[in-house]
N, C-alpha and C positions, 0 to 999 in steps of 0.2 A: 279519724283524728287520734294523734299519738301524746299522752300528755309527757312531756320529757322536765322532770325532775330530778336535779342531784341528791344522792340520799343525804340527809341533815344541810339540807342549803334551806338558807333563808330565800334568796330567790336565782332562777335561775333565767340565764339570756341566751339563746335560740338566734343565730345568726346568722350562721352559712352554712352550704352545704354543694355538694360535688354533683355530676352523672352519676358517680358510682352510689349515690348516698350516704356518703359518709359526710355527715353536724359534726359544725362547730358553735361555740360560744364559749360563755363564761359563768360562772356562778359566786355569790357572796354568802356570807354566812356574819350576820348581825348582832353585837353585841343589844337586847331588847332593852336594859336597862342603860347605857348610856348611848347607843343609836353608831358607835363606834363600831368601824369593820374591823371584823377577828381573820377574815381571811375572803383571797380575790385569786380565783384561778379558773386557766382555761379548762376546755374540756373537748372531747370527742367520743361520737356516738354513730354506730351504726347497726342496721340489720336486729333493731329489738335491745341494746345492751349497748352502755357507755365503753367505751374502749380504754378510757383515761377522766381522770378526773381531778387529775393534779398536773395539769400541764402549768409553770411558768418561764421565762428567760433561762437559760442554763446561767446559772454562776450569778444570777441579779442576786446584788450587795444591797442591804439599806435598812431601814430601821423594821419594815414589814414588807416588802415587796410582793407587788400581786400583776395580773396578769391576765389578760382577756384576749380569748380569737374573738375574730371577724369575718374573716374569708379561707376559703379554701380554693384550691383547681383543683381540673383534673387527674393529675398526676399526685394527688394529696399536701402538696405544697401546702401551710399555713401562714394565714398572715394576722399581727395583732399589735398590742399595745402595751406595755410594764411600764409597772412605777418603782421606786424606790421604798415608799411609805405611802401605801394607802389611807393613811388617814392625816395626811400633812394636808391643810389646808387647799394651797394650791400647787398639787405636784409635779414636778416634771414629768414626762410622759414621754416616753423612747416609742417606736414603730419596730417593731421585728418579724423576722420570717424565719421559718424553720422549714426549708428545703426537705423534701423526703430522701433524697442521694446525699447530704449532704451537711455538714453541721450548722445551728440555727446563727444567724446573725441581726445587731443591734443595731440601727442606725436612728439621725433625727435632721430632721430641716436643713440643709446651708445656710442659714437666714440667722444674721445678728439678731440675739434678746428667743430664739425659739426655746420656749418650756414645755410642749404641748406637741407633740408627733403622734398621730397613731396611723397604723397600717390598715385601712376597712378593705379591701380587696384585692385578690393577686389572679390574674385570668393563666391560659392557660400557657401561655410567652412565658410568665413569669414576671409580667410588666402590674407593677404596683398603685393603686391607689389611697387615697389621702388622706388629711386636713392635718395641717398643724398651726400653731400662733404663734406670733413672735413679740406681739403685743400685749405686755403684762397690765395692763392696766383697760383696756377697749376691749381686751378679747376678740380683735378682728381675724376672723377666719380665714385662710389660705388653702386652695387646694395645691396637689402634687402629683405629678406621675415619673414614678422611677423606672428605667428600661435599664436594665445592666446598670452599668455606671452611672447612666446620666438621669441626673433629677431635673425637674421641668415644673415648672410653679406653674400654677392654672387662677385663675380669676377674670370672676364673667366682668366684660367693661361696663363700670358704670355702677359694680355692684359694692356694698357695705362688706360683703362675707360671702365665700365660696365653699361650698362642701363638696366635694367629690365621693362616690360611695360604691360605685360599680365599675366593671370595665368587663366589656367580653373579650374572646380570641383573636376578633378582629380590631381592638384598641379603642373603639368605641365608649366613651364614658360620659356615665349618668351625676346627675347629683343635685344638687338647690343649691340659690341664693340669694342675699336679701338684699330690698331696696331701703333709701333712705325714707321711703313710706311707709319704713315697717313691715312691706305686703313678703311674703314667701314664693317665690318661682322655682321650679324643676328646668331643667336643663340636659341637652345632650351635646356632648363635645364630640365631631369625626375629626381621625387623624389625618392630617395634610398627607397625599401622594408624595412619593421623594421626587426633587425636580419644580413641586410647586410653590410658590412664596407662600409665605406663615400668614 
């Protein structure tokens, strides 16, 4: 067992990680006296030693902008989540990937009213998963899977809220969702063969 700590983090999150072993996550650093964050940023570790420890958005504008991985592939691809202002009540929240060939980019939801994008997983296609809301007031959960271009909303039928969290090489994706019983379900989504109806 490896205890992986940021040096001066108040706490740190342990999230993804590769074949090759190379961790990602995030880490916070807590104002103790008003419970205010002083700072939110990714990170990456491998092989005994953080490699980075100030990963956020290239260029992210705002009043404190922060910043959390989630996933990694193979190929070292990242994928995560930036705010504007970490400590705005209720932030907007962008999804982003930082390509290892390539420069990182921003996106969020197609979805009227979306505050809430994050990127929890990128396999090793480079096919992305989810959750973001577009509902400011319910907090109703969506899930998403992005392939290239095309974004593709996911929600189990019947369900309150969809979280999407996993995807392997073969497109396969995991996650939970809830019922109007309140009860919590897991879930696997297989991607339809080309040729078959949806």
């Amino acid at each position: 067992m490896t205890i992986l700590d940021v040096p001066g983090a108040t706490d740190t999150y342990a999230l993804g990680i590769n074949d090759s072993g190379l961790l990602v996550g995030y880490w916070d650093l807590l104002d103790v006296q008003t419970g205010n964050t002083l700072a939110l940023l990714g990170f990456t570790w491998k092989d005994g030693a953080f490699i980075d420890t100030q990963i956020s958005f290239p260029g992210a504008a705002g009043v404190l902008p922060g910043a959390g991985l989630f996933g990694v592939n193979s190929r070292g691809d990242l994928s995560g989540a930036w705010v504007p202002d970490i400590n705005e009540q209720f932030p907007v929240e962008h999804g982003f990937v930082c390509p290892k060939s390539a420069p990182c980019f921003s996106y969020d939801a197609p979805a009227p009213g979306t505050f809430f994008t994050d990127g929890k997983e990128i396999n090793a296609r480079g096919q992305i998963v989810g959750v973001y809301i577009d509902d400011p007031v319910n907090f109703v959960w969506h899930s998403y899977l992005v392939t290239g271009a095309t974004f593709t909303k996911i929600d189990v039928p019947g369900s309150t809220g969809t979280g999407a969290f996993g995807i392997n090489s073969a497109g396969q994706i995991v996650g939970k969702y809830f019922t109007a019983d309140g009860l919590t379900h897991g879930f696997l989504a297989e991607p339809v063969p080309k040729g078959k109806p949806q």
